[in-house]
C-alpha positions in Angstrom: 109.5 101.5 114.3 112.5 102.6 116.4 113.4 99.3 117.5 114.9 98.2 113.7 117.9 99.4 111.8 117.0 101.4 109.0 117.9 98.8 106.4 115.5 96.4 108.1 113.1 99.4 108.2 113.8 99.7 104.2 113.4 95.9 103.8 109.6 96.1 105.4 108.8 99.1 103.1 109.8 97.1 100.3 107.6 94.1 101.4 104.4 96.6 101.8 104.7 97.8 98.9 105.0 94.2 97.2 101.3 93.4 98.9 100.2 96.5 97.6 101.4 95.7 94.1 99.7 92.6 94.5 96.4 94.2 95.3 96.6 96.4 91.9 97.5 93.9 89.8 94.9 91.9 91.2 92.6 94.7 90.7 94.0 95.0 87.3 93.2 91.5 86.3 89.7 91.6 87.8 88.8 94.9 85.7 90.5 93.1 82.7 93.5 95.6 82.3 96.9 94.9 82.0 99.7 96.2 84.4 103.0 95.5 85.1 104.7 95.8 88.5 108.5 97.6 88.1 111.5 97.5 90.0 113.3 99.6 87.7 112.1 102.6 87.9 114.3 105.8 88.1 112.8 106.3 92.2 115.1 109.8 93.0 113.0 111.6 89.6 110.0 110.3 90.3 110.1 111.1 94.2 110.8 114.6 93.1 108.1 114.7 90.7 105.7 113.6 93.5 107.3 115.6 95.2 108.4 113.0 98.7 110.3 114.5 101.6 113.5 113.5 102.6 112.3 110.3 105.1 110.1 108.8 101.7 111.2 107.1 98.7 109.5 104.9 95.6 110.1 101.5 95.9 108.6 100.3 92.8 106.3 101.8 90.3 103.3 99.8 88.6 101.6 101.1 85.2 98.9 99.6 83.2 98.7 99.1 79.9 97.0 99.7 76.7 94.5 96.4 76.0 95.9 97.6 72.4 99.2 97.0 72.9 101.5 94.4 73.6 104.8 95.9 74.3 106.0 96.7 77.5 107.7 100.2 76.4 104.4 101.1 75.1 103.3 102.2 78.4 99.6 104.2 78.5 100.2 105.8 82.2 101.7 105.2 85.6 98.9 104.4 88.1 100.9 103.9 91.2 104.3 104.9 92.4 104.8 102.4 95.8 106.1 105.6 98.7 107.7 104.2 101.7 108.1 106.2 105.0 111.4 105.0 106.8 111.0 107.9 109.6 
């Protein structure tokens, strides 16, 4: 995508990664586990953890959790980190 500025290139990353969200949690809820799709999600840590280059960042992170719990802090494990590509 040469043809678009790189905000607009950042705005269609963000809008994949909202249909992949979608898909999980769809997933999710067919497997009966619950997720939750976040938006605040400390994306500079976590891209170093995964370790992104410099043209790839995490737009949101989704996690599922525990049937047990209720509480959204009591998080079991991240299953996805949504990566865009703005290159």
């Amino acid at each position: 995508m040469t043809d678009v500025t790189p905000e607009e290139r950042r705005l269609y990353a963000c809008a994949d990664a909202c249909f992949i969200g979608q898909n999980v949690y769809l997933f999710c809820a067919s497997e009966g586990l619950a997720t939750v799709f976040r938006g605040s999600v400390d994306g500079p840590k976590l891209g170093q953890h995964l370790r992104l280059s410099d043209q790839q960042f995490v737009t949101f992170a989704q996690t599922r959790l525990s049937a047990r719990l209720k509480r959204c802090q009591d998080v079991d494990f991240l299953i996805a980190a949504q990566v865009s590509c703005c290159a």
